[in-house]
ZADO-1210 file (C-alpha; in nm, 4 decimals, padded with zeros to 6 digits):
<atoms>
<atom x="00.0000" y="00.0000" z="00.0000" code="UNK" pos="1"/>
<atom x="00.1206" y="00.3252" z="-00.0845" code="UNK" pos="2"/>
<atom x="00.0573" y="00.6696" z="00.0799" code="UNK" pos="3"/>
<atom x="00.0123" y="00.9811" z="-00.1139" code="UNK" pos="4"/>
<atom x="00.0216" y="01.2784" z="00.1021" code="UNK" pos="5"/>
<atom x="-00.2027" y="01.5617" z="00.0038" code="UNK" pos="6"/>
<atom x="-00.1322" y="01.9647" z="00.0176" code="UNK" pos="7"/>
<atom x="00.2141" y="02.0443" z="00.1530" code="UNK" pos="8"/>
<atom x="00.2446" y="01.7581" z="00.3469" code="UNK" pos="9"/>
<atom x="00.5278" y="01.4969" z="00.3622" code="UNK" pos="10"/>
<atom x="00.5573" y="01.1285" z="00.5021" code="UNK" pos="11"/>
<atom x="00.9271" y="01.0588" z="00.6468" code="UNK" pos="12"/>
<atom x="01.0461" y="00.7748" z="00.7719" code="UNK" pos="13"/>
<atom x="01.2457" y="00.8080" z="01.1275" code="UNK" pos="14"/>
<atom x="01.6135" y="00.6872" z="01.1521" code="UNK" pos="15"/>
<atom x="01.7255" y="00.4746" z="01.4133" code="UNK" pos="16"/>
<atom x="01.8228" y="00.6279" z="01.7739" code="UNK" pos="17"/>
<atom x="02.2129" y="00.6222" z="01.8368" code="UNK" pos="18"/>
<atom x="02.2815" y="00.3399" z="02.0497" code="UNK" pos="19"/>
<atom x="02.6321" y="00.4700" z="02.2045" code="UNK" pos="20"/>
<atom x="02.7666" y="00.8370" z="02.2569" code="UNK" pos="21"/>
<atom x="03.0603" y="00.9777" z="02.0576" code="UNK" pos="22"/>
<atom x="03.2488" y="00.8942" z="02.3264" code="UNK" pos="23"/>
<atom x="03.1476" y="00.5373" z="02.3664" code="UNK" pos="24"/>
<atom x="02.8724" y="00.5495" z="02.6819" code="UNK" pos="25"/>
<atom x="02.5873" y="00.3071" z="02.5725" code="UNK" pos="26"/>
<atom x="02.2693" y="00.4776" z="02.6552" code="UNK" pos="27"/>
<atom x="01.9431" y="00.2826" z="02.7460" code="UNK" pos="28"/>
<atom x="01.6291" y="00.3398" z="02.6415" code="UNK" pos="29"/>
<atom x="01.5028" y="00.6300" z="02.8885" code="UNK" pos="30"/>
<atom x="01.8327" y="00.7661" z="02.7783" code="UNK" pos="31"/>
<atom x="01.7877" y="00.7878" z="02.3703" code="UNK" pos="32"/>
<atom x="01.6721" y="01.1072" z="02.2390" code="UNK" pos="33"/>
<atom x="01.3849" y="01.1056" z="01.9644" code="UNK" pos="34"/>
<atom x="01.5471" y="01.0937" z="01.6829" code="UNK" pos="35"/>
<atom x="01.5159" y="01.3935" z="01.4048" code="UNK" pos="36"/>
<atom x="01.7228" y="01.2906" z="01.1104" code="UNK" pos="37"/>
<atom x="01.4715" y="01.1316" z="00.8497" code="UNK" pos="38"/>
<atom x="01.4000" y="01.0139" z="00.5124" code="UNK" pos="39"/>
<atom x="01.1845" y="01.1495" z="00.3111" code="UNK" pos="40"/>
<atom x="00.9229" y="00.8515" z="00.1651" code="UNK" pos="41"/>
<atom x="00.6714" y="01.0590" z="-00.0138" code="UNK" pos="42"/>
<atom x="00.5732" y="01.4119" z="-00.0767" code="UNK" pos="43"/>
<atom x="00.2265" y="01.6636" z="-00.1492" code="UNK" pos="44"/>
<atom x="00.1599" y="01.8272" z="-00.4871" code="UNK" pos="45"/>
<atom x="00.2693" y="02.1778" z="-00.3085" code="UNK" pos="46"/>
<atom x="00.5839" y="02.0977" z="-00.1667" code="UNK" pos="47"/>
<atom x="00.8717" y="02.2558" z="-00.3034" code="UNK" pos="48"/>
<atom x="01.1641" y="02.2205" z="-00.0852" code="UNK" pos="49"/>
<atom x="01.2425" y="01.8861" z="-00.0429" code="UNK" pos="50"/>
<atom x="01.2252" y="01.5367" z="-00.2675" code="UNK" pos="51"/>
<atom x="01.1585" y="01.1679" z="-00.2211" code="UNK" pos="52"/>
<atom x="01.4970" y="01.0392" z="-00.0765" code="UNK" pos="53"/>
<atom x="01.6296" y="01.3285" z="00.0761" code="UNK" pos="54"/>
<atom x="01.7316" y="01.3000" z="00.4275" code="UNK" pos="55"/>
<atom x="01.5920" y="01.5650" z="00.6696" code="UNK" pos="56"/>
<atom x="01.6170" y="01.6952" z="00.9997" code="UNK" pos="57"/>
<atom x="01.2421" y="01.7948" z="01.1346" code="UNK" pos="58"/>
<atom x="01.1172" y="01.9611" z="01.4917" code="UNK" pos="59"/>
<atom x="01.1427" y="01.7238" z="01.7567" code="UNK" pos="60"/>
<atom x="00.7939" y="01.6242" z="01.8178" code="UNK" pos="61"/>
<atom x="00.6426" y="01.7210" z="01.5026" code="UNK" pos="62"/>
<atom x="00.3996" y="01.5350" z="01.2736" code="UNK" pos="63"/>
<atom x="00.1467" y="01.2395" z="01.3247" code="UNK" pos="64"/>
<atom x="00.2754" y="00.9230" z="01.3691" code="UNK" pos="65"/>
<atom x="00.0880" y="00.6359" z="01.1551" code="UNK" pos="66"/>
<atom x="00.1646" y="00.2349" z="01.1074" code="UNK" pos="67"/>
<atom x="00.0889" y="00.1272" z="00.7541" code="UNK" pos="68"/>
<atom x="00.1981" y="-00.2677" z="00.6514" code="UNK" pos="69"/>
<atom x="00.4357" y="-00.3114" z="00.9707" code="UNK" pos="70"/>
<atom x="00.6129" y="-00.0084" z="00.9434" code="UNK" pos="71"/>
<atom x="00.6221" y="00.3516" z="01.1119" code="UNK" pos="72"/>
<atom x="00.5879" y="00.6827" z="00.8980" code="UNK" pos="73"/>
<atom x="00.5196" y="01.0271" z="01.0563" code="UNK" pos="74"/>
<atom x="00.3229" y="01.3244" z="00.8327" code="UNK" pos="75"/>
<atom x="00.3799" y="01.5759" z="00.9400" code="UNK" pos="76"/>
<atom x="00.3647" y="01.9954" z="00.6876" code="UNK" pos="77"/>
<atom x="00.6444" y="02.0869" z="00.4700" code="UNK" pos="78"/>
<atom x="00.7589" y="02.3716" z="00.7441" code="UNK" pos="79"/>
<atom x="00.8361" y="02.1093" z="01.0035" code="UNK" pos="80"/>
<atom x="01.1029" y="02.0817" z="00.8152" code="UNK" pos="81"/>
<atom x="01.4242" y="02.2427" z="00.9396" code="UNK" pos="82"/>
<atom x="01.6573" y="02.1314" z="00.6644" code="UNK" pos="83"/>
<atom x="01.8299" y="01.8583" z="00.4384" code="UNK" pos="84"/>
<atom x="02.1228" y="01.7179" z="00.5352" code="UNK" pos="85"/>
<atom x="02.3794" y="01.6442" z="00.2602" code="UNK" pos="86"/>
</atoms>
């Protein structure tokens, strides 16, 4: 099943919490920060700053979180976005 986002919305998918500090402390679970680097999965018709693939870094708690086929997107508007990372 696909999702096609309407307006300027767009559905990322959330990369993995770091597991282990720069400097090597392992954190646990209470410890991990949310994680804001993302993919971007699919786009809106009036989005114009970012594509399909790029990666992104968004506001921390930002979007709506949905489950579709086993897997966790968030939606979230086009100015969640803070930027792409290259």
């Amino acid at each position: 099943m696909n999702i096609k986002p309407l307006s300027d919305n767009v559905v990322i998918k959330m990369t993995e919490a770091e597991e282990t500090t720069v400097s090597g402390i392992i954190l646990t679970g209470a410890a991990k920060e949310k994680p804001q680097v993302a993919e971007v999965v699919a786009i809106g018709p009036k989005v114009e700053e970012v594509k399909v693939g790029d990666k992104v870094l968004t506001n921390t708690y930002s979007g709506k979180e949905v489950k579709l086929d086993g897997e966790t997107y968030t939606i979230l508007e086009e100015e969640d976005i803070l930027a792409i990372v290259e």
